[in-house]
N, C-alpha and C positions, 0 to 999 in steps of 0.2 A: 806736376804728376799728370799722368795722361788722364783723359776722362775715363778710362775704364779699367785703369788695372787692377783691378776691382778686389778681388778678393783680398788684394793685399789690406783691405782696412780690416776687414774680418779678426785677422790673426793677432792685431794690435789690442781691441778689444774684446778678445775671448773672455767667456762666461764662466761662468763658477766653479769649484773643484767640482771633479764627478760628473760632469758633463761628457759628452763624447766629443774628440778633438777635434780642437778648432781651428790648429793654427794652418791648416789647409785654405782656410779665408786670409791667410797672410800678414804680411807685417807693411803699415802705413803708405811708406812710399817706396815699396818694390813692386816692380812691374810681374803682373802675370808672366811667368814663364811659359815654354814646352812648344807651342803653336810652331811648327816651321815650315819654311817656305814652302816646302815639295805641298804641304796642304792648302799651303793658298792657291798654290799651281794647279790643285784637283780641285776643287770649287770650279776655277776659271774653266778648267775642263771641261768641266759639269755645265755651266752655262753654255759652252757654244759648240757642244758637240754634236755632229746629228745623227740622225737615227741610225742604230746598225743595220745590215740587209734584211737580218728578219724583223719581221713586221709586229713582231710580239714582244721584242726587246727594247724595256725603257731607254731613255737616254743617260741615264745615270746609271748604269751597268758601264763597268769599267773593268771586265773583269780581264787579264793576260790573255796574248792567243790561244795557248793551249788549256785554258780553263774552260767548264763549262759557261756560257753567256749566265745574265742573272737571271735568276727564277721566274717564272711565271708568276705577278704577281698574287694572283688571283688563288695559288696553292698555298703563300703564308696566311694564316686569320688574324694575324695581329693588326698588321698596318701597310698601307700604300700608297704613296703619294697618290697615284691617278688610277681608275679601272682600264681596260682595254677592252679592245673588240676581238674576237676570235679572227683568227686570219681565215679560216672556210666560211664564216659567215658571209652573205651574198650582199653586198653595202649597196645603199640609197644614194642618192645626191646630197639628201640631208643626211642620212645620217654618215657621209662623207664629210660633210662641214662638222659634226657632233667629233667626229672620232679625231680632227684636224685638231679642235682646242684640247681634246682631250692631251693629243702627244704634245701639244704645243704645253701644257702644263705638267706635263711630264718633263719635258723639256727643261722647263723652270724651278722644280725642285728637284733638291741634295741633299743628300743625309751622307757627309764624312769623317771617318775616323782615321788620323792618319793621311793615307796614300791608298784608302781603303772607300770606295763607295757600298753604302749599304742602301736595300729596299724599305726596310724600317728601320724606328726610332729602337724596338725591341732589339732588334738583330745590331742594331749600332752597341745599343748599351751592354749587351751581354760580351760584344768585343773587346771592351773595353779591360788591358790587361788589370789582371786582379792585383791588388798592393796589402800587403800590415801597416802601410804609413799612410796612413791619412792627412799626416798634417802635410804631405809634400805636394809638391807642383800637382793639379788635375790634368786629367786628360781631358782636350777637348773633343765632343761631339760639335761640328760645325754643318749649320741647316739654316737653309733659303729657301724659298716657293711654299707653299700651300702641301700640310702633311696631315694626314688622318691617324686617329688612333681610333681600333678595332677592341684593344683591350688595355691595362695596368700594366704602363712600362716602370717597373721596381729595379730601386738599387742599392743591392745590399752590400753588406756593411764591408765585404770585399771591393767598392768602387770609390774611385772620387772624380766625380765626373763634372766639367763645366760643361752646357748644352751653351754656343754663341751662334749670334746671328750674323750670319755672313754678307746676307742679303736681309730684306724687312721679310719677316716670316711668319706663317698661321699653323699653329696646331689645333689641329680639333677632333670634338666628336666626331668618328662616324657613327650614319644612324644606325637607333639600335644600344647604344652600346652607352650604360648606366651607371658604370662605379667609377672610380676617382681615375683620373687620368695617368699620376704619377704617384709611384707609394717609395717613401727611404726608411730602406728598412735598416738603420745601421752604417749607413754607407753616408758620401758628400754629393749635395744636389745644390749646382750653380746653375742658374738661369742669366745671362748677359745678353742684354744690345745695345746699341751703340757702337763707339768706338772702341774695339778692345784692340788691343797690343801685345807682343810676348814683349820678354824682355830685350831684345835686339831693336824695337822699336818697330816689328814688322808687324803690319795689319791681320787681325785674325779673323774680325768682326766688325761690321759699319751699319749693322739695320737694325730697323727696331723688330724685338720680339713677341710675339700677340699669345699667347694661350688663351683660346674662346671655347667654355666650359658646356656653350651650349647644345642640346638636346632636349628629349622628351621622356619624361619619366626618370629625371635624374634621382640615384641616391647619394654618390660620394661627392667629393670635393676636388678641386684641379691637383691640388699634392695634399696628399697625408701621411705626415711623419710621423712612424711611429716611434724609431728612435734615429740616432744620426744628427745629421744637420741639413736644414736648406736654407738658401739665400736669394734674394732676388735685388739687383741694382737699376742702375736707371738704364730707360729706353726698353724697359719689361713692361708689360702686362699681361695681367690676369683677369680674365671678364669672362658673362653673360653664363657662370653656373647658378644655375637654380633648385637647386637639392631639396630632398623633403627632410635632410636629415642636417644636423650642425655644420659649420664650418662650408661656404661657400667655395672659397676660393682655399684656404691653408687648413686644415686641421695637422693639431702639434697636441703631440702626448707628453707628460711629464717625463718621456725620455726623452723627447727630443729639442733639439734649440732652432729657430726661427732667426735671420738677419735678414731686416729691411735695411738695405745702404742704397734705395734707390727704387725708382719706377712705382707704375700706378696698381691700385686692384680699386677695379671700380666696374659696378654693375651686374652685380653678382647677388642672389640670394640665400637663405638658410633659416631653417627654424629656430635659429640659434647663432650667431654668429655669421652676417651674411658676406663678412669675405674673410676673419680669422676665427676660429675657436679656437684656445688656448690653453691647456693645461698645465705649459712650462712654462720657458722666457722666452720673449721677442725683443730682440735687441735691434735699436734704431738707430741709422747717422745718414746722414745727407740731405738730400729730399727726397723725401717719401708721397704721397697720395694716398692715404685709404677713406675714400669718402662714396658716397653714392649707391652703397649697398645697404638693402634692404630685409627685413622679416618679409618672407615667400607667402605671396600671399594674404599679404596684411591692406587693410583699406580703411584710415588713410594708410598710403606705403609709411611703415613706420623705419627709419635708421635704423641701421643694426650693421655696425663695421669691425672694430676688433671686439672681444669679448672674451674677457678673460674670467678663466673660471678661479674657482676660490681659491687655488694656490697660485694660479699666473700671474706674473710680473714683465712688465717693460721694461727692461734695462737701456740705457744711453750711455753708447760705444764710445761717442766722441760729438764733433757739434753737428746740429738739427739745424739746415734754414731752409725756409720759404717751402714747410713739410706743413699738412692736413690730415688730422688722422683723429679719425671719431671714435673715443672710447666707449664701453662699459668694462662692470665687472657684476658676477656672482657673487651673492650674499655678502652686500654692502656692510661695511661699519667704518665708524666713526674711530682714527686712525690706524685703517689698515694701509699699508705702505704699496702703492697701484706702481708708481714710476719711479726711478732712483738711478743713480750714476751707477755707472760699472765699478769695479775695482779699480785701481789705478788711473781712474778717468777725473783729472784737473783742474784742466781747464775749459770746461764750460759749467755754465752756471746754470743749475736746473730749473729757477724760474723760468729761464728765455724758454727754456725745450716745451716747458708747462705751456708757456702761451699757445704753442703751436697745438696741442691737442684738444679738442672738443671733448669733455664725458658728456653722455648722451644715456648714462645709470639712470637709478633711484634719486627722484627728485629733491629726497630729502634731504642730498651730500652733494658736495662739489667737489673738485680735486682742486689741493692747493697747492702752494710756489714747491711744498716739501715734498711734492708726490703723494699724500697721503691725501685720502677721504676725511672729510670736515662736515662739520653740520652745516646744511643752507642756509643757516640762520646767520646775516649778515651782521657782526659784531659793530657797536654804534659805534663811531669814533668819536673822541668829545672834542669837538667843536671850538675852534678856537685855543686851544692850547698849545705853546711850545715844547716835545720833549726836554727834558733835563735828567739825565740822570749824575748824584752825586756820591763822594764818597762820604762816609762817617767818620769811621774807625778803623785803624790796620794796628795788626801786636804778631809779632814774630808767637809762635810756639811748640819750635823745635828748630833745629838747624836745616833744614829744607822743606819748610813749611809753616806760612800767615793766616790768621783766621783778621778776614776784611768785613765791612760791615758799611753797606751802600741803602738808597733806596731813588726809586724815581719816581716822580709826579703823573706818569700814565701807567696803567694796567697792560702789561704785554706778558714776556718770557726774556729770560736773561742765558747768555754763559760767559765763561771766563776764557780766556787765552793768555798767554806769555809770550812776550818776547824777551832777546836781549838790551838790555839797559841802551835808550838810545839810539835803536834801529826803528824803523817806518811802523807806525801804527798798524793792526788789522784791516782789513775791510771787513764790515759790516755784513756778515750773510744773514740775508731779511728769510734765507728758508729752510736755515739750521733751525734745528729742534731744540729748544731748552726748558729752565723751568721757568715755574709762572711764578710772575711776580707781581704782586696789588700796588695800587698806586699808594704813595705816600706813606710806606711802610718799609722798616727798617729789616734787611735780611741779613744775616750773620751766614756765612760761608766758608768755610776752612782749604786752602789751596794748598795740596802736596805735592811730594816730590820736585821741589823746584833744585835747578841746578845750582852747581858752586860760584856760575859768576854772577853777578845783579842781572837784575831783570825789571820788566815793569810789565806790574798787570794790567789786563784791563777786563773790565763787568760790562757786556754788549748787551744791551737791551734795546728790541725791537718790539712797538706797538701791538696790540691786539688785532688791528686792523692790517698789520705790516707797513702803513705807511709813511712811518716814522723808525728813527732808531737814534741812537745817541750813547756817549760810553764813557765811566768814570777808567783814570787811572789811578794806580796803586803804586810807589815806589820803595821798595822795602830799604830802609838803612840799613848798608852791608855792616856797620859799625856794629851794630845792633845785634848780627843776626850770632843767637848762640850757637857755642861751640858744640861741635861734631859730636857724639857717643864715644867713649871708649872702645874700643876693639878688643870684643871680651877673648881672655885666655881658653882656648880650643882644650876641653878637656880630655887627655888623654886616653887613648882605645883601651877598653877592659879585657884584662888577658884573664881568661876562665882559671878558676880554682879547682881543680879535678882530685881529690884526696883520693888516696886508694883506700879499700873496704880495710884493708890489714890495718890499717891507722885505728880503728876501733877499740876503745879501752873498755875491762869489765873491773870494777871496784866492790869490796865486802869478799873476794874469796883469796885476801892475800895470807890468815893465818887456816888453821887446819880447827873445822866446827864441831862443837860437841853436840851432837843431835840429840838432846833429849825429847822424848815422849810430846809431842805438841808444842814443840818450841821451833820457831820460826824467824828465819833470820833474814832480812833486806839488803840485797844488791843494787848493784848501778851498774849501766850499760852508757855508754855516750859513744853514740854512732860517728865514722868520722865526718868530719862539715859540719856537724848540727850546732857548733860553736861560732858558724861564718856569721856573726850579728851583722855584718853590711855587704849583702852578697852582689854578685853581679852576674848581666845575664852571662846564661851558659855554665856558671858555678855548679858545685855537685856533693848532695849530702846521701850518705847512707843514715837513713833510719830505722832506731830497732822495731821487729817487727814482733818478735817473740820469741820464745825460748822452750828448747825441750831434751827430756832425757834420752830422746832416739832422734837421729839424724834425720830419718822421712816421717814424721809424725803424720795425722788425719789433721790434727788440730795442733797449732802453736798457741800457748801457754804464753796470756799478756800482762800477767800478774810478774812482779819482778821479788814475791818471796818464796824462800825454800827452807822446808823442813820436812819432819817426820814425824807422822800420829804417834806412833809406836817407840821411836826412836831407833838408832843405832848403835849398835852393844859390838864391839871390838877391840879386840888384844892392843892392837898397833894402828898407825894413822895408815887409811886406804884413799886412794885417789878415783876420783869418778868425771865423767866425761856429760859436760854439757854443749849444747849445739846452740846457736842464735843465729837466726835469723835479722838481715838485713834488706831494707827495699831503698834502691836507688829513687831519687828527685833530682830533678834538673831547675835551675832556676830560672824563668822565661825572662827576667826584667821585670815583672812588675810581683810574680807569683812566685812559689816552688810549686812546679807539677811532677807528680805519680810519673814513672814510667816501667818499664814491662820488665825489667831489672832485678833481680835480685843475688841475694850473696849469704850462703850460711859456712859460717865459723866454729869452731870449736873450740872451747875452753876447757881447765881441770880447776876441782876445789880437793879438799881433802879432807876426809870424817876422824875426830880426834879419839882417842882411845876412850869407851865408856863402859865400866864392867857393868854386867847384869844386874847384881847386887848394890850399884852407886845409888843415895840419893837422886830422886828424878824431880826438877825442877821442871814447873811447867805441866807438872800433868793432870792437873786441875785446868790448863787454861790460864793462868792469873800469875806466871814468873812463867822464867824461859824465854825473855823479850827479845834474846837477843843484843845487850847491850852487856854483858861482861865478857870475857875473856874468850876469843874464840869468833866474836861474832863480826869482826872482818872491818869494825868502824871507826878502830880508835888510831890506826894511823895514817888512814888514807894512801894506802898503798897502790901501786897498781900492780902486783903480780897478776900475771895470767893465769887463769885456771881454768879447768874444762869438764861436762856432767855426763851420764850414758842414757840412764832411765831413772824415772822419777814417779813420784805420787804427788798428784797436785790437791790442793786442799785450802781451805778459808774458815778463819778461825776454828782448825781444829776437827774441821768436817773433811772427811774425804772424799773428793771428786772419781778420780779416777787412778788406779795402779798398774806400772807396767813394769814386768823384769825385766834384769838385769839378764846379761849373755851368760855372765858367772853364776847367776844364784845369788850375791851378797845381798845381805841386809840391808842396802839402799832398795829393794826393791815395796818396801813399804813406805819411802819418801812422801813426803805431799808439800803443793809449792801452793800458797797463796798469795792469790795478787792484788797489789795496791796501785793505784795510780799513783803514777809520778807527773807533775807540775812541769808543763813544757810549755816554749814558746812557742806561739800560733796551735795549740791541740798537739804537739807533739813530742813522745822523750828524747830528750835532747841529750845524745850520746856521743862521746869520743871512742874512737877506735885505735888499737893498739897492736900490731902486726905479732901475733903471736910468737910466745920465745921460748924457743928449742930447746 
């Protein structure tokens, strides 16, 4: 792969869900695209052009004949490669030699986009056409000689921009000028030099890149990303900002992501992080450099290079060599996770990465082979002793799963792995995390989910110290292993029970009542459903609710008896109209619930002939039960019957009286109510679709 088609590593280890896209740093070994020729042909331009006839026009104005020449620089305030001398100013000998280096360094720098020369980095970048895909090819800005920034070249979340060095190249402060150099607000920021390539293999870039942060009275930082991405690869640097405020050379929000695949930051200061502050992730691969930056101002100069705050993490993309990079972090603890592999990152092993970083935190932790902060307190090794770890005891108990029972002769941390029966043992990772295990004690561990073919386990245990490990294996007897579970029968979908209200039975008015004087006779209502004993959800019962001798009563009547204080004195049997009330319940599954439902019915009974003059049983109270002839009980009929208006009453007392439409002598009724005995609180009523 070329040395610089750089961003392609980017895209292979992109960072976490919810980050902003990455694959605009590309995929392993695809070469940077886009760069073509015609721009390397305006570079070359740009160096050996000479001056146009006016005497005010840089060398790198390139604009068509019929365009205006390029601007005056001295009218943008952003930025300018070089100042100029007014062309009516009256020139010295010297300052004829001042004004000769001047265009002679004009001369020497470029700033191009395209086929496009620009006077600033501002005017380049805002060129830069606008994209929705960030993760595709960038565009390059390609810049040589010695360039000044005036103000904050930003690039929002409209750009994906590579800045390469085409020739070795300086950006810097002009005086004066105090906030951060570059801000990504959203957008892609590559910084490249060296040798970059597109994908044709054509030369884009061959110099080194310098970003030099310094001035007087700095507050910002060389980039600060607030959200986006930026990157920096080798043959970059970033130097000599000295801020009063964090982050030297990078400041990174927890929106945004950070890739070092390359080049130095060194020499830079910050009251806090004197070349990164960190609030997200800074992902590493290649060789890096972050050393030699300090606390601004500190005496002795005290280190202070990355510095990640309490949520920051170092991710590693892929492999770290012959990289320097002096850690801290904010509010230290004892394993909190500082460095760790990427996602899908393999093959390297995160000890190696570990060795290359310095922490330069709280003295009282160190960072270990896991990434994780540890106590300093050097764990003793015991002296002299060989690991062993062996096994005990293995017992199958269940058909894809053994409970083993091991222990080893040092104090470390153990885990378990599987392979297939007779494939190449594990390797030992001395920086996987496990549980702790004491020396010389027996641990009992249960392994599940193991697959249907053999296997063999193994219990890896690594020292306290890390610098031992040793591992029992486990070979389970397939012979042994028990049989599978039955594959329970899939209970059939419940198909809802929905009864209609008409299915409702009323029982006690199937012969015609002799109503004497305070004789009072018991009914039954059985709503329909309320007989489902094994309901299922979505089933459906109508419950009675009550009953009365007027279809829209105030009140429904929840006593289920009916009589007459006075009684009923008639020729011949007369029929009368009762109404019941029904409330719909639905069964959820595990309840019956109420719902907003309901349903009123109408039934007839009929008053038996009783002269004036008859014997009146019952009119003490103490006969007239209800249990002889007449009183509706002795054959368990279900005729339908139906009531109009009633006199409700309780032994013999009356509540309340309402007539009839007619006038008859049911208008002195009275109904006393008894509870009736139901399952869960309620009467448990059959319904009967009344019959015509």
């Amino acid at each position: 792969m070329r040395k610089k088609q750089l961003f392609a590593l980017l895209m292979a280890s992109a960072l976490s869900v919810g980050m902003a896209p990455t694959a605009a740093f590309a995929a392993a070994d695809t070469a940077v695209e886009a760069a073509s020729e015609e721009v390397s042909g305006e570079l070359d331009a740009a160096d050996t052009e000479a001056p146009a006839e006016d005497p005010a026009e840089t060398p790198d104005d390139e604009a068509p004949a019929d365009e205006t020449p390029a601007e005056d620089p001295a009218a943008d305030p952003t930025e300018t490669p070089a100042e100029e001398t007014p062309a009516e100013e009256e020139e010295t000998p010297a300052q004829d030699e001042t004004d000769a280096q001047a265009a002679e360094a004009d001369a020497a720098a470029a700033i191009v986009v395209g086929d496009q020369s620009y006077t600033t980095l501002a005017d380049a970048f805002a060129a830069v056409p606008d994209t929705t895909d960030l993760t595709g090819t960038p565009t390059y800005v390609k810049v040589k000689g010695e360039i000044e920034l005036n103000a904050t070249v930003d690039v929002p979340a409209t750009k994906n921009i590579m800045l390469v060095a085409a020739e070795d190249t300086t950006i810097k402060r002009a005086a004066g000028f105090t906030g951060s150099m570059f801000t990504v607000n959203g957008g892609n920021l590559q910084m490249a030099g060296g040798s970059v390539t597109d994908s044709n293999g054509t030369a884009i870039g061959s110099g080194s890149l310098t970003v030099d942060g310094s001035g007087d009275g700095v507050t910002g930082s060389i980039v600060e990303v607030v959200s986006g991405n930026y990157g920096l690869t080798d043959d970059a640097v970033l130097t000599g900002n000295k801020t009063t405020g964090n982050a030297g050379a990078i400041s990174n929000t927890a929106d945004g992501n950070v890739y070092l695949l390359g080049g130095t930051i060194t020499g830079n200061s910050a009251t806090t992080g004197g070349a990164i502050y960190s609030e997200g992730a800074v992902s590493i691969r290649g060789t890096v450099s972050v050393t030699g930056n300090t606390v601004i101002n500190s005496t002795p100069e005290t280190a202070s290079n990355v510095v990640l705050d309490k949520n920051g993490i170092i991710n590693v993309n892929g492999a770290v060599t012959g990289s320097t990079i002096g850690l801290a972090v904010q509010e230290a603890a004892a394993g909190r996770t500082v460095v760790k592999l990427a996602d899908g990152v393999t093959d390297v092993t995160l000890s190696d990465v570990i060795s290359q970083i310095t922490y330069e935190g709280d003295s009282a932790y160190k960072l270990a082979d896991d990434g994780t902060l540890v106590s300093a307190a050097e764990p003793t090794p015991t002296p002299g002793v060989d690991m062993v770890v062996k096994g005990i005891d293995m017992k199958w108990t269940g058909h894809n799963s053994v409970e083993v029972t091991f222990q080893s002769n040092v104090k470390g941390t153990y885990y378990i792995e599987t392979v297939k029966r007779g494939e190449k043992a594990p390797t030992i990772d001395t920086s996987k995390k496990g549980s702790d295990i004491d020396a010389d004690t027996n641990v009992t561990k249960k392994v599940t989910k193991l697959p249907e073919h053999e296997v063999d386990i193994y219990v890896c245990v690594v020292s306290e110290d890390k610098k031992q490990h040793a591992a029992a294996v486990f070979k389970p007897i397939e012979a042994e292993r028990p049989s599978a579970p039955a594959t329970p029968t899939p209970t059939p979908p419940h198909t809802a029970v929905v009864p209609n209200v008409n299915e409702s039975v009323v029982q006690g008015f199937e012969n015609a009542l002799v109503f004497y004087p305070n004789t009072f006779y018991d009914f039954k209502v059985i709503g329909a459903g309320t007989q489902n004993n094994n309901p299922g959800e979505g089933d459906v019962r109508w419950v009675p609710a009550g009953w009365s001798m007027s279809q829209n009563p105030s009140t429904w009547n929840t006593s289920w008896k009916i009589g007459a204080k006075n009684g009923i004195y008639t020729d011949a049997e007369k029929a009368y109209t009762i109404y019941i009330k029904y409330n719909k319940q639905v069964y959820s599954g595990t309840n019956w619930e109420d719902t907003d439902a309901s349903e009123i019915l109408s039934y007839q009974f009929k008053a038996a002939p009783l002269a004036q003059a008859s014997v009146t049983p019952g009119a003490d109270g103490t006969n007239g039960n209800g249990t002889t002839s007449g009183d509706g009980t002795t054959d368990g009929g279900t005729t339908d019957v139906t009531p109009t208006t009633y006199a409700n009453g309780t032994n013999g007392t009356s509540k309340s009286a309402v007539s009839t439409g007619d006038e008859s002598p049911i208008g002195t009724m009275f109904a006393l109510a008894a509870a009736s005995v139901l399952a869960g609180g309620y009467v448990l009523v059959r319904r009967r679709k009344k019959e015509m």
